[in-house]
C-alpha positions as CSV (number, residue, x, y, z in Angstrom):
1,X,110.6,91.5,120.1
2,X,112.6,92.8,117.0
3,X,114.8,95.5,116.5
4,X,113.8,98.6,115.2
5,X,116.5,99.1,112.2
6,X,117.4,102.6,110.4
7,X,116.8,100.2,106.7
8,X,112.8,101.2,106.8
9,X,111.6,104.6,106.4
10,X,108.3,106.2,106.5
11,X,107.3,107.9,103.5
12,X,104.6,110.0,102.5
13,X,102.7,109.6,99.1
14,X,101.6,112.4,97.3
15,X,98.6,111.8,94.6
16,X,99.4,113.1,91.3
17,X,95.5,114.4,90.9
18,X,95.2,116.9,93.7
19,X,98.6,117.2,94.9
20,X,97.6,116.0,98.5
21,X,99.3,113.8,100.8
22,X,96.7,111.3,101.6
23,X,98.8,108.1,102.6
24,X,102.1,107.3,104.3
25,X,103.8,104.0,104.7
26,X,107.0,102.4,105.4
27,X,109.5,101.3,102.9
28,X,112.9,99.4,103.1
29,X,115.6,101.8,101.4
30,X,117.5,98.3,100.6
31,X,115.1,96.3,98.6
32,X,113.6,99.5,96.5
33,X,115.8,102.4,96.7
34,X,113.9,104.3,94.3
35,X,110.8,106.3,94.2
36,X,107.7,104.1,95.1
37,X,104.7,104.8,92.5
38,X,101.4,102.8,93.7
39,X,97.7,103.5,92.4
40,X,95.3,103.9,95.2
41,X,92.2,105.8,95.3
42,X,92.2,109.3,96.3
43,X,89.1,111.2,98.3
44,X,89.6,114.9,96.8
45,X,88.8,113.4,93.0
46,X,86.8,110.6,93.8
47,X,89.1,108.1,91.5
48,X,92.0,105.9,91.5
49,X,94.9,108.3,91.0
50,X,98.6,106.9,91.1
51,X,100.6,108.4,94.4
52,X,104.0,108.9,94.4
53,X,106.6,109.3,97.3
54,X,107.5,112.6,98.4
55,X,111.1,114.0,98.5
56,X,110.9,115.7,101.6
57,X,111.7,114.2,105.0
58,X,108.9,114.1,107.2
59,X,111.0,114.1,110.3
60,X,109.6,111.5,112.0
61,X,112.9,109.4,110.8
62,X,115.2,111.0,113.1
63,X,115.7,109.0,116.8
64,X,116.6,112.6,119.6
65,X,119.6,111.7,121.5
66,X,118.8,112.3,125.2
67,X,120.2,114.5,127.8
């Protein structure tokens, strides 16, 4: 089975139309260390919008240490 490494992050995108977060995905901070920008539809509008990463941390990156 592979590793799970700390070099992919999830991300939420944001859609530039309506301000929602509709999608979130994984990106590898390595390869693409800047903001990802990707077209996709959104539902609110009803038309392809373009959807950019967010800049806060969802905090569902962060492994708790146990007891």
């Amino acid at each position: 089975m592979a590793k799970k490494s700390d070099k992919r992050r999830i991300i939420g995108l944001v859609c530039q139309a309506c301000k929602q977060r509709h999608y979130y995905t994984t990106k590898n901070t390595m390869n693409s260390p800047d903001r990802v920008e990707l077209a996709k539809y959104c539902p609110v509008k009803r038309v392809q919008a373009k959807q950019v990463e967010t800049k806060k941390s969802l905090g569902r990156n962060e492994v708790k240490p146990r007891r």
